[in-house]
N, C-alpha and C positions, 0 to 999 in steps of 0.2 A: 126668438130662440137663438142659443149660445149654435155656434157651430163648430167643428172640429177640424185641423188643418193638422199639416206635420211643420215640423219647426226648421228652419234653415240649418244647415250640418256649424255651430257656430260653436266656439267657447267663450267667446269677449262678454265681460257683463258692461259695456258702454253702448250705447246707442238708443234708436227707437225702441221699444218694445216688443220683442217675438213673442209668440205663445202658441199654446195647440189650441186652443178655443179662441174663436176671435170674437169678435163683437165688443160695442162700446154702449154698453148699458147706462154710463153717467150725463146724466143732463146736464148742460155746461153748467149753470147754479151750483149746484151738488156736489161737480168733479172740484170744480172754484173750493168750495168749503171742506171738502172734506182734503183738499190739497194745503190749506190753509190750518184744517186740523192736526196736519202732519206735520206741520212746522212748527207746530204749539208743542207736539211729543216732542219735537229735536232740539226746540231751544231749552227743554227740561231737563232733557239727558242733557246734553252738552252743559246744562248749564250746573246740576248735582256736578260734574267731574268736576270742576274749576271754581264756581264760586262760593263764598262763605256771606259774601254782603252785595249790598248795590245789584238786586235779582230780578228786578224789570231795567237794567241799563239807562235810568232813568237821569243818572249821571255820567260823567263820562269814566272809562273803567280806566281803574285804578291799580296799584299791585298790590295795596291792601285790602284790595275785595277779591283777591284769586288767593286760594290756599296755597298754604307753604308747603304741603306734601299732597301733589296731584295719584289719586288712585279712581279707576276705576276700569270700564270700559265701554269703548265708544266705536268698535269697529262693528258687531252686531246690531246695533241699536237700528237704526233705520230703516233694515229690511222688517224686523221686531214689529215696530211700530206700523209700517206699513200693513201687517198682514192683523195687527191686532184692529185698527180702525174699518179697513175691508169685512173683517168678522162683528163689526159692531153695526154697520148696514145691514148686513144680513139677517142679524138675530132680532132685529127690530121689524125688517122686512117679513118673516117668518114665523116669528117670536119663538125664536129656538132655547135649546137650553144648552150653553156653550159655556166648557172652561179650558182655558188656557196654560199650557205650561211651554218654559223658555228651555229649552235643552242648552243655548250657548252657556258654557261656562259660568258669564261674568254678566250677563245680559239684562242686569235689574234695573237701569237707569231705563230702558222703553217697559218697562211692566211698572215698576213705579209711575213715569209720566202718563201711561194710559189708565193705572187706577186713580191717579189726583184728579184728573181731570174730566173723570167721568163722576167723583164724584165722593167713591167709596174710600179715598182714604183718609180725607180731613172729617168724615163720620166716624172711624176707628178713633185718629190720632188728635183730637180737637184741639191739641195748641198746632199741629201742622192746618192752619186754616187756608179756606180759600181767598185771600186778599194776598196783600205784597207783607207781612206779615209770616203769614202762611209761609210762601217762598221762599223766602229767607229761608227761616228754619229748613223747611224740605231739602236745600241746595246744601246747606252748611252740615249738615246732620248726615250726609252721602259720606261713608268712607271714612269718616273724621270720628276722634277717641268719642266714646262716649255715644257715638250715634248709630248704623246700620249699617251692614254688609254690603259689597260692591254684588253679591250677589244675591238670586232669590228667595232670599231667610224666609223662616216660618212667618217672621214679622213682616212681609210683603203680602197685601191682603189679595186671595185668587190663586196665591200660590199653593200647592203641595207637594213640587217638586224645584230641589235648592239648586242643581245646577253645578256647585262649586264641584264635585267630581263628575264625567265627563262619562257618559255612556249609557244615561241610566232613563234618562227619559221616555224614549218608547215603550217598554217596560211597562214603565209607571202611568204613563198613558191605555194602555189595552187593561192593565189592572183594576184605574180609574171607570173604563168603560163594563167591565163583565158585571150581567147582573144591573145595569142602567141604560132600559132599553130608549128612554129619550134623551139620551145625555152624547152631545159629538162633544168628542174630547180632540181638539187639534194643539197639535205637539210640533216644536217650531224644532227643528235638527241640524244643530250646528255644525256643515262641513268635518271640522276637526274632531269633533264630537263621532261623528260619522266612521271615523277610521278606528275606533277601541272595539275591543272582541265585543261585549256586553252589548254593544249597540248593533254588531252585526248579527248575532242572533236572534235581537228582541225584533225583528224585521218579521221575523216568523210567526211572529203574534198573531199576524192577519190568518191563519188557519184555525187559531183555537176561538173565534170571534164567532157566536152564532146571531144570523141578522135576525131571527126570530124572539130572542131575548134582551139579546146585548145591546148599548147604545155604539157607537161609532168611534171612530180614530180618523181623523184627518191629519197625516204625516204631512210638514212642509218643510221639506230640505234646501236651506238655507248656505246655497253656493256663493259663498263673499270673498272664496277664493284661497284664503289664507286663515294660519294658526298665528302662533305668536311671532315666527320667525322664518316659516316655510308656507312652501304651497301645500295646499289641501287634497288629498289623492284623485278624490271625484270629480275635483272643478279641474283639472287638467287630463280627462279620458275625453275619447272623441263624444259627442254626442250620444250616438248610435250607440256605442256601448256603457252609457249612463243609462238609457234608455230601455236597452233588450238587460241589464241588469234587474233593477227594478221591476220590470214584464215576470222576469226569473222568478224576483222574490214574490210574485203573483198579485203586482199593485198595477191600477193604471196610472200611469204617469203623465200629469199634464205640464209643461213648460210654463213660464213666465221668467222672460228672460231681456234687460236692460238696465240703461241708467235715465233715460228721459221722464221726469214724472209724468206729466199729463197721459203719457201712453202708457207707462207701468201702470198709473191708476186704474185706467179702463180696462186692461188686460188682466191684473189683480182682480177687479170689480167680475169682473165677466169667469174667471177659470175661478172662484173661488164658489161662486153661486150654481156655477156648474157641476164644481164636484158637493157642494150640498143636495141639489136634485139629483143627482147621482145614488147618492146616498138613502134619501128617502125615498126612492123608487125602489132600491136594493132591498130596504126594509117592509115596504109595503106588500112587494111582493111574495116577499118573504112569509109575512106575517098572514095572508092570507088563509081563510080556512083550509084546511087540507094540504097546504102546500109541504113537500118535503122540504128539509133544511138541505141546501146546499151550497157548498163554498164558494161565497161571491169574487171576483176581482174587485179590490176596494181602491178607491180611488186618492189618490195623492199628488202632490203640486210639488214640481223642484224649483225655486225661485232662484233666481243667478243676480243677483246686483251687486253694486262694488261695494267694496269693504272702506266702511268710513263714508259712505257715500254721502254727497253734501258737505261734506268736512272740507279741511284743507288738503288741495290737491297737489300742493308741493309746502316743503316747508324748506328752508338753506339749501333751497337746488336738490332735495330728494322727494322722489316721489311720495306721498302718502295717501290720496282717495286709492283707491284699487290696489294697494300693496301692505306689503306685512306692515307698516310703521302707523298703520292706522288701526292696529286692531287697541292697543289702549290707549296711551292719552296720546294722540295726535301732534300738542303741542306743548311744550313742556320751558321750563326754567323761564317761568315767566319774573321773576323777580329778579334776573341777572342779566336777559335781552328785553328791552323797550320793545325792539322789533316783534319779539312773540307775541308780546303784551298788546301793540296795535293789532297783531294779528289775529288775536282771541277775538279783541272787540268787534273786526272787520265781520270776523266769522259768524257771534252771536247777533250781528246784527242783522246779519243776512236773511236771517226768520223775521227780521220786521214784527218783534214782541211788541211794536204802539200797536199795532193790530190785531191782536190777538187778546188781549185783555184790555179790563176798563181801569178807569181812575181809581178804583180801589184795589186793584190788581186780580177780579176774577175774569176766568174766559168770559167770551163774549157768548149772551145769551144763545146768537144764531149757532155758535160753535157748540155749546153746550145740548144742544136739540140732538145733536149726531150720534149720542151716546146712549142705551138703554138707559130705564127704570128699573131700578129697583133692583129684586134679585135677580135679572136679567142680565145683570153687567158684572162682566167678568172677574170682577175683581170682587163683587159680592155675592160671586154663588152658590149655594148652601154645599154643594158637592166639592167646593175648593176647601170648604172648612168642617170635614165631614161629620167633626160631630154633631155636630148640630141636626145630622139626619140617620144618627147613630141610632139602632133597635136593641136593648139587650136580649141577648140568645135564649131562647126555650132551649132550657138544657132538663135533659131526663135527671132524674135523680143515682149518682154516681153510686151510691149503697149497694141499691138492686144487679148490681155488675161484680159486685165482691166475690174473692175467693178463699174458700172455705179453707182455714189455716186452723184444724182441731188440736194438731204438734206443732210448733215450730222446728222450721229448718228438716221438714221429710217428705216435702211435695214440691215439685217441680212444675212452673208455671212460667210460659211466654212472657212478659210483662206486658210489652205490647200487642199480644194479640188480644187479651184482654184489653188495651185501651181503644183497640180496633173496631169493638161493638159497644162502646162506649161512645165513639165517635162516629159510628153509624147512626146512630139514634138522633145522635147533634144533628147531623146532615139533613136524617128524615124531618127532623122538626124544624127545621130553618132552611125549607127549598130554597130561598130568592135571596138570603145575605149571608152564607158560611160556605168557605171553597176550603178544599184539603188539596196542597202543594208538595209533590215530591218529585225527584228528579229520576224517573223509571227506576222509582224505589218501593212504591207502595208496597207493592205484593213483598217485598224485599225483606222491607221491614215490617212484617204483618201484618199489616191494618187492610186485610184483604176483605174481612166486614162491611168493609164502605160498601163493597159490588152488590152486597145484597138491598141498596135503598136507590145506587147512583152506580155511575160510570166513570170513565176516564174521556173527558172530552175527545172529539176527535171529528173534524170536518173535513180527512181528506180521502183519499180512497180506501174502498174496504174490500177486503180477498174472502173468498168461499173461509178458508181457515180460520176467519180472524174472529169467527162465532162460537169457536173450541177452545173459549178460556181468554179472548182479548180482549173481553170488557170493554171494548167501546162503543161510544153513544154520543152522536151531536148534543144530547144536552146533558152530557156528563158533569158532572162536578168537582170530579179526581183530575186535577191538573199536574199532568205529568211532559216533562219536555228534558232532553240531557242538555240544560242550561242550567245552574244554581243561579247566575247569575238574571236570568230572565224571569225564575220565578219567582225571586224575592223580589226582584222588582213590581213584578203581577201581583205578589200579596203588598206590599206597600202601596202599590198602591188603592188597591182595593180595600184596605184601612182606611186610608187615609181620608177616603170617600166613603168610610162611614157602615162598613162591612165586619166582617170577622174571619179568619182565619186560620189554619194549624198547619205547620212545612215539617215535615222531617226529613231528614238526612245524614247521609254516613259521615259520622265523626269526622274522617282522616278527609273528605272532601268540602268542608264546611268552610272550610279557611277558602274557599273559592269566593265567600259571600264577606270575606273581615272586613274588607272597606264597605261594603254596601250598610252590613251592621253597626258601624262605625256613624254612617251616616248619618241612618234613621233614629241610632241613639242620642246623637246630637239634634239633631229635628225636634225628636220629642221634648229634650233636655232644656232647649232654647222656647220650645210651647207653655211649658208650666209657668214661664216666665211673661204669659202673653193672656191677660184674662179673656178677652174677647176670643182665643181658640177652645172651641170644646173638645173636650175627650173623646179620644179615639179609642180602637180596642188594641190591646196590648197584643206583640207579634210574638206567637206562640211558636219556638222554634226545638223542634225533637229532635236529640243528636243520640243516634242508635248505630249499631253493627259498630257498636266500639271496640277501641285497641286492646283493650282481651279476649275479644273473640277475636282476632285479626289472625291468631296465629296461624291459618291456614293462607292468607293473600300477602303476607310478608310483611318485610319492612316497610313500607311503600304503604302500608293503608295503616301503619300504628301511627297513631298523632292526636291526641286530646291537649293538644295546644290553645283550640277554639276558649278555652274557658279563660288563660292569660288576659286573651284582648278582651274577653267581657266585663273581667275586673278593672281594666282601664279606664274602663266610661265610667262615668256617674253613676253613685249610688241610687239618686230618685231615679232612674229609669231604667236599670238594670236589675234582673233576679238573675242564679242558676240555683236549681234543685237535682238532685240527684237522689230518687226515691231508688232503695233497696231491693225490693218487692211491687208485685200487681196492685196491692191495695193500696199501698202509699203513692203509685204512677199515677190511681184514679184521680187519691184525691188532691193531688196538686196538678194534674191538670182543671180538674173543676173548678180551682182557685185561680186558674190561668185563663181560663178561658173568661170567667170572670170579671177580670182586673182590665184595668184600662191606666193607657200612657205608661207600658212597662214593654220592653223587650224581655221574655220571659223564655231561657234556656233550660232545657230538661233534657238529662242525659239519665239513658233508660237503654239496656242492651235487651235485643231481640230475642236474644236465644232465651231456651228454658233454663231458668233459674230456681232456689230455693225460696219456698215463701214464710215469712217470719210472724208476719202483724194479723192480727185476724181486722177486718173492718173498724171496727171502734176505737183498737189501739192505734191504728194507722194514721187515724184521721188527729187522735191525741199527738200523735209524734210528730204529722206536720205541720200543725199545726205551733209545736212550739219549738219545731225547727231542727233539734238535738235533742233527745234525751238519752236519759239512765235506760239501755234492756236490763232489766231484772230479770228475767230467766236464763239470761246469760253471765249475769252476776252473780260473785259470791261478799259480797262487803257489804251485805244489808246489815244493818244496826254494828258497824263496825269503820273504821279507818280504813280504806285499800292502801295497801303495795303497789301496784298497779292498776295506770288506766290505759287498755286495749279498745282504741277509738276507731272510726271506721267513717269513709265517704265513699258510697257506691257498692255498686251490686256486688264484682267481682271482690275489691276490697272490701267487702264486708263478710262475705262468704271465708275465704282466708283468714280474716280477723277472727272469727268464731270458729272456727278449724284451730286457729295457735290457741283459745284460750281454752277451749276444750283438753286440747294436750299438755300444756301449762297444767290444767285443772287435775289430771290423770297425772301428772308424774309431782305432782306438790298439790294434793288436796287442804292441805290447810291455808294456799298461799288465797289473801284475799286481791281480786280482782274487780273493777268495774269496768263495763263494756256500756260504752256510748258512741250511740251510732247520730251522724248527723246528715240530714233531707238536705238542708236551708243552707247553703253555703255560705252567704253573707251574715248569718248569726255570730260565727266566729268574728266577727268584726267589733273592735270594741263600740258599742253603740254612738260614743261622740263624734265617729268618723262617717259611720252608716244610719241611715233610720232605722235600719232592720237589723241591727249586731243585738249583743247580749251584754247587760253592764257586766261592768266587774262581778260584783255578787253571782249573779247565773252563770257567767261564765267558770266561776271558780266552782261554785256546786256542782259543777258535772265536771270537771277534770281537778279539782283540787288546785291549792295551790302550792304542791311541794313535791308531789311525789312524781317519779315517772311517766310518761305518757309516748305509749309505742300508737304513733297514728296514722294508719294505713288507707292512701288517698287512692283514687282513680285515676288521677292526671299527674302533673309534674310536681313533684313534694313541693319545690318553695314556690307555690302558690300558698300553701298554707302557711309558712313563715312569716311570708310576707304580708297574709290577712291577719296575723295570731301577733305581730314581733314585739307588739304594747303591750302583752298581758303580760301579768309581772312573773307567771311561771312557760315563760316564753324558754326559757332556758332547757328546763327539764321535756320540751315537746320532741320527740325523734319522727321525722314523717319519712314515711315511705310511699312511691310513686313509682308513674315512668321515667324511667332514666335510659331511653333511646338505645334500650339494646334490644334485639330480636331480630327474626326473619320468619321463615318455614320450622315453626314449632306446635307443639305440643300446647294446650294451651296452659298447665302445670308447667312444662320446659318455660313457656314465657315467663310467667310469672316468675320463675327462680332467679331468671337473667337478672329482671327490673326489683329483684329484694323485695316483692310483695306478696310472695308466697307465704303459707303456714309455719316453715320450720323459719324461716329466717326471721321471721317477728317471735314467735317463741324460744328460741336463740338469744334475739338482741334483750329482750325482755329476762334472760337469765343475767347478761352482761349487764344488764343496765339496774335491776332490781337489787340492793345488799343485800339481803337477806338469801339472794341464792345465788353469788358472786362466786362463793367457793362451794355450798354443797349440792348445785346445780352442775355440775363439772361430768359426770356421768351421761343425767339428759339430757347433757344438751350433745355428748358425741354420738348417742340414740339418735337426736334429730339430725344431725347430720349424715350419717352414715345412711336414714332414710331420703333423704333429698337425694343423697348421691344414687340411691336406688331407684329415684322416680325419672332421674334426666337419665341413667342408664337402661332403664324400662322403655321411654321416647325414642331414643335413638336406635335401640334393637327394634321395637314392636311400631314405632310410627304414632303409636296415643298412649294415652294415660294410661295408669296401672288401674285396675279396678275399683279398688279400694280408695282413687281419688275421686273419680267418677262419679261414686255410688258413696261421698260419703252424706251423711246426715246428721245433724246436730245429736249429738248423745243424750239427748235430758231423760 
């Protein structure tokens, strides 16, 4: 048995090895080998950073066998490697089911060496073979044009988290784990990584973890001391208060702290086996019949060793093992100092690669032994590449949820509280793989439905109160936490392992999550390109309590920006929709939920709105993205004057308001009104897979006349999707243009030119035929607008008659 000590009050990562658990569970054999396995990882990394040829040193090194442009990083790797061969003992010792993610930055060169070598990645990539052959390629292909990222890419087989931004791994680990009750997911956490907001919240993950379902997190913070140029905040606090932090965040914290190997091995060996018996005793217990769920202390490992450790520990009289010069290339301008160039060789040779591999250049069988089988080893676990254990969702039939629309535009319906029992019924049919994510928004944004199948997770204390309306429940499914940040992380990763999904949240705070989206867009975008990953389910993201209903929380929450950065990424793996109406929310969430390898944006406001589409039309319209409303049109079997185009609720309510008044003071003027779901339809199709040619594109807007187009977001979004079409000319959009505060939600709209008179207005200016004998209504429409913003300002809201208006048909 492991046993348990406290740690000497120390911050040095040089010496013997300290730890809280003692014990030396390696038989000298074993410690031998698997110390000897750890220099086969370090001659690998080291060896991706630097060479392109000569990859078992087989010769003597040259400076035509080190690249001309050194990239990677080489200051995390060894602690990496360290904790990824310790986990490969274990899961063989146990036959556990373990996947790995590298939280450091840049830290692909020990995830690559521990997956080549165990096995799993010259099966993927078969000209990276296991011989000297093999090597080559592997080293040459690190970092260099044409080859792989210094960091975790999707093309790193084991992986499902990249790394190259910095705070997201834990997250993505507890994500990984919800809903995989054999699955320990241990997540290596880079010092520096350590200090971004994203990462100090996702620490709290340990309360939303129930032991009775969920698989595990084993956290290993990874104190190397240094980021790229400074010290790291955690590796320079005392002890004691590294220690009573951690207690805080309600983890136990085991030590492992030196640079000597033979004792780090055994100390590693011994606190890592420990906190897995730690673990399945948490769950065992757990799981027992009858037992209540209650919030474990879960157990975690801070490792302290030096940075670059094993590297060169000085280089021209400056320090590099244990200081900042060692976090990427260690030794650099080898083609300009000999002396480097001896010193690489000195270095690589210090792993003694004749030993480690044979004449043909594969490990040596006994090294080989050390490694799991099969889908046992981490780099080939069905949950690192989740589709492959992907389920498609029992989804109810979205029909049976419609709302009865007998008039258009004279019934007032939530959109989302309607999707709210839509996505109750999801939950009910899919207990074990579909979580609903929002940021103490749920109830917020109506989807208060869910309460009646599920809860809102919740493992920590609970008050007499919290039974009158708190919804919570240890095996809730509503995950709610005031982090955007943690809980897209929590649904990525829960995709990514092979789950499903839905996040909503408030517009103006979405932009909390741009780089996270950013990320997972590129993730997915670099997957299509990788046959051996399968499909995931596409991350269903609901952006509600939008900038027109804002007018009561101010400036400070109007911002439908989020949609910019979504058109930035790629086409294959980006959607936004913006359904009008309830019926058309259902059925483009049905199609989202659906879909796979898509980040799928749907902006849909909470409040009650007007309903247009009855079911059957709805599903016609979104399905083809934009069309002709003919009930709101008057140019059947004739040429329009004008076309009055619409994206979004609020912009389309207004759109149909101007054309109604249009239609009342010029009943012979012809008009077509096209409203568009599909954002990216506008896009001429040679740019997007999902645009509209030329031909459809011109069928609904003509290609000559007018076009007053009244958007949701910032107009030149749509300039910028539309500026190919050849009547790019004649399109007027109107948007938010970042004016408002405490309004009216009519006052707003006047501000931002998206109101009813100011498009029936610009549509008198812009149309000849009522240039000059529209001159009348349109000082009608005006003298009305002045009457609604002087209505707000005396009375505080809308005049009645905005409030309560209804399509005229």
């Amino acid at each position: 048995m492991n046993s348990v000590t406290t740690t000497p009050q120390s911050i040095s990562a040089y010496g013997p090895a300290r730890s809280t658990v003692e014990g030396s569970p390696l038989e000298p054999q074993e410690l031998e080998r698997i110390h000897t396995y750890w220099n086969a990882t370090l001659f690998l990394s080291a060896g991706m950073i630097y060479l392109r040829d000569n990859p078992l040193l087989r010769k003597p090194l040259k400076a035509e066998h080190v690249k001309r442009r050194l990239l990677g990083h080489w200051g995390s790797d060894p602690g990496m490697s360290l904790t990824y061969i310790h986990l490969n003992r274990l899961i063989k010792k146990y036959d556990l089911n373990v996947i790995f993610l590298a939280g450091p930055g840049h830290g692909a060169p020990a995830l690559i060496s521990n997956v080549y070598l165990e096995g799993t990645y010259s099966e993927i990539y078969s000209d990276v073979s296991e011989d000297t052959d093999g090597l080559q390629r592997l080293f040459k292909q690190f970092s260099f044009p044409g080859g792989i990222g210094s960091h975790c890419t999707p093309e790193t087989p084991g992986s499902i988290h990249e790394g190259g931004e910095l705070g997201y791994s834990v997250s993505h680990a507890y994500g990984a784990a919800f809903d995989n009750p054999d699955l320990i997911v241990t997540v290596m956490v880079g010092d520096g990584e350590s200090e971004t907001g994203p990462l100090a919240t996702a620490w709290h993950s340990n309360k939303f973890l129930n032991p009775q379902r969920d698989g595990a997190v084993l956290p290993v913070l990874h104190l190397n001391g240094y980021k790229i140029a400074n010290p790291t905040i955690l590796a320079r606090i005392p002890h004691e208060e590294l220690e009573f932090l951690f207690r805080g965040y309600g983890y136990e914290p085991y030590f492992v702290e030196g640079s000597d190997p033979p004792s780090m091995h055994q100390t590693m060996a011994a606190t890592l086996e420990h906190c897995v018996r730690r673990i399945q005793h948490i769950q065992q217990e757990a799981r027992k019949s009858g037992s209540e769920v209650k919030r474990p202390r879960w157990p975690m490992v801070i490792l302290r060793s030096p940075k670059g450790w094993t590297g060169p520990k000085e280089v021209d009289g400056h320090k590099v093992e244990g200081f900042w010069r060692a976090h990427q290339v260690p030794l650099a301008e080898m083609h300009e100092k000999p002396s480097h160039l001896a010193h690489l060789e000195e270095w690589l040779r210090s792993y003694r690669p004749q030993e480690l591999f044979d004449e043909a250049g594969r490990l040596l069988p006994e090294l080989r032994e050390l490694a799991p089988k099969g889908a046992r080893r981490m780099g080939a676990n069905p949950h690192a590449n989740g589709g492959l254990l992907r389920r498609g969702l029992k989804l109810p039939d979205f029909r049976d949820y419609a709302v009865t629309v007998e008039k258009p535009g004279t019934i007032e319906v939530g959109p989302t509280q309607i999707l709210g029992q839509f996505l109750r019924d999801v939950a009910r049919n899919n207990p074990t793989n579909f979580r609903v994510f929002s940021p103490d928004e749920n109830a917020s944004n109506r989807l208060t439905a869910l309460y009646e199948v599920t809860k809102k997770t919740w493992l920590g204390e609970y008050f007499p109160e919290d039974s009158d309306g708190g919804e919570l429940a240890p095996d809730g499914r509503v995950m709610e936490m005031l982090s955007e940040h943690t809980l897209e992380g929590w649904l990525e990763g829960y995709l990514l392992t092979g789950r499903h999904g839905f996040f909503s949240t408030y517009e103006a705070f979405v932009h909390v999550i741009d780089s996270m989206f950013n990320q997972h867009a590129k993730w997915l975008d670099k997957c299509n390109e990788l046959p051996w990953r399968a499909d995931v389910a596409s991350l269903n993201l609901l952006i509600t309590s939008t900038v027109w209903r804002q007018d009561h929380n101010g400036f400070t929450h109007q911002d439908p920006g989020f949609l910019d950065v979504v058109a930035n990424k790629s086409p294959s793996v980006t959607r936004i929709y913006l359904p009008s109406d309830a019926n058309s929310l259902l059925s483009v969430a049905n199609h989202c939920l659906r879909s796979l390898n898509y980040v799928n944006v749907i902006v849909a406001d909470k409040q009650p709105h007007l309903q247009y589409l009855d079911m059957d039309e709805a599903i016609k319209h979104c399905t083809k993205g934009a069309s002709i409303w003919r009930q709101a049109s008057s140019d059947q079997d004739s040429e329009p004057e004008l076309v009055m185009a619409s994206c979004g609720d609020i912009a389309t309510m207004e759109a149909l308001a101007a054309t109604a008044m249009l239609r009342q003071h010029f009943p012979e003027l012809k008009v077509r009104f096209v409203n568009v779901v599909d954002l990216f339809r506008l896009v001429p199709n040679t740019e997007h897979p999902h645009g509209f040619t030329d031909r459809e594109f011109d069928a609904l807007f003509t290609t000559d006349k007018p076009i007053i187009f009244n958007f949701h977001a910032y107009p030149w979004l749509i300039h910028r999707l539309t500026y190919r079409r050849t009547n790019h000319r004649n399109m007027h959009v109107r948007g938010y243009k970042e004016r408002g505060n405490i309004n009216t939600p009519m006052e707003l709209a006047i501000q931002n030119q998206v109101d009813r008179f100011t498009l029936a207005i610009d549509a008198i200016d812009r149309v000849p035929s009522l240039q000059v004998r529209g001159s009348h209504a349109r000082e009608v429409l005006l003298s009305e607008q002045l009457d609604c913003r002087n209505y707000a300002y005396e009375n505080g809201i809308d005049k009645p008659e905005i409030t309560d208006w209804r399509w005229p048909l």
